[in-house]
N, C-alpha and C positions, 0 to 999 in steps of 0.2 A: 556339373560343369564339365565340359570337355575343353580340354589347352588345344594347341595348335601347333607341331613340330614345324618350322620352318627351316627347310635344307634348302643353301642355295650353292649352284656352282663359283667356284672362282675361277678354277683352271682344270684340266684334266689330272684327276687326281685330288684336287682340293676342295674340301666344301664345309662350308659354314651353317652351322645350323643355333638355334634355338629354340626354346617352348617359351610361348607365347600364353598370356590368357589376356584375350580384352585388347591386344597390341602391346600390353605391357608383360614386360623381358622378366621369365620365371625362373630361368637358368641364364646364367651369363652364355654370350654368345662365344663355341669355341671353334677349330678348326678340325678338321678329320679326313682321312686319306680315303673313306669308302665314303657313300651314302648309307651303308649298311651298319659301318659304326658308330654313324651319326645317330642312326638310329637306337641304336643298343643303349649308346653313352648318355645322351640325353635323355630317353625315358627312364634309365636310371637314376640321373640327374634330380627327376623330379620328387621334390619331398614326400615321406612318406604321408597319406593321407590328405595332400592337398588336393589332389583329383583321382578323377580313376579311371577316364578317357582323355583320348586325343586324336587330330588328323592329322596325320604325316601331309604336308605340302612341298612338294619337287616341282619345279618347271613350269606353274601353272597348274597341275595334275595333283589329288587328290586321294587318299586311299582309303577314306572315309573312315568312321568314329569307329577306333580298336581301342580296349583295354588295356590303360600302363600296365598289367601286371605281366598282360600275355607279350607285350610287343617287344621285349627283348628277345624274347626265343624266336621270334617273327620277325626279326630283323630284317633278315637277308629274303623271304617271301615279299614282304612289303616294299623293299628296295628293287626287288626284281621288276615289281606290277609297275612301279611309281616309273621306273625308266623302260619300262614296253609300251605304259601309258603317251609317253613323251615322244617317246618313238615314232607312235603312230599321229596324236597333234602332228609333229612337225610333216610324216609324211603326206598328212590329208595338206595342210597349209600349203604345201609345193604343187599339189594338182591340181 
C-alpha cells in the first residue's frame, strides 16, 4: 500500500500536512514551520508497519512513491524537488 503525505500551505512559513491512505486521516493533521519538517515528522508519524511507501503531495506536485524508512533522511531533498517542481507549474501557468 502506498499512503499519501499531504502538505498544504497556510501562510508563508506555515503548512499543514497529513498521511493519508484511501482519503482517510492516518496521522492527525499538524502544523509545521518547513515543508521539510513536515516531511520528517509525519513519515515518522506513521506506525510502524502500517506501510512502507508514500507520495509526498505539495502544490499539486508530486514526488513520487519513496520509502517511510528512507524519507526522513530525504526530507529536505524531497522538499527541495516538491517546491522547484511548483516553481516551475506556476512559471509555465504565467506564459
Amino acid at each position: 500500500m502506498v499512503l499519501t503525505l499531504q502538505i498544504d500551505k497556510i501562510e508563508s512559513g506555515l503548512y499543514r500536512a497529513a498521511v493519508l491512505c484511501g482519503g482517510v486521516e492516518v496521522t492527525e493533521p499538524s502544523q509545521y514551520a518547513s515543508i521539510e519538517e513536515a516531511i520528517r515528522e509525519e513519515a515518522n508519524a506513521v506506525p510502524e508497519g502500517f506501510a512502507y511507501f508514500a507520495d509526498v503531495i505539495y502544490g499539486g506536485a508530486s514526488s513520487g512513491t519513496i520509502s517511510l524508512t528512507l524519507l526522513p533522511e530525504r526530507a529536505s531533498q524531497v522538499a527541495d524537488q516538491l517546491v522547484a517542481i511548483v516553481a516551475e507549474m506556476y512559471r509555465v501557468a504565467q506564459s
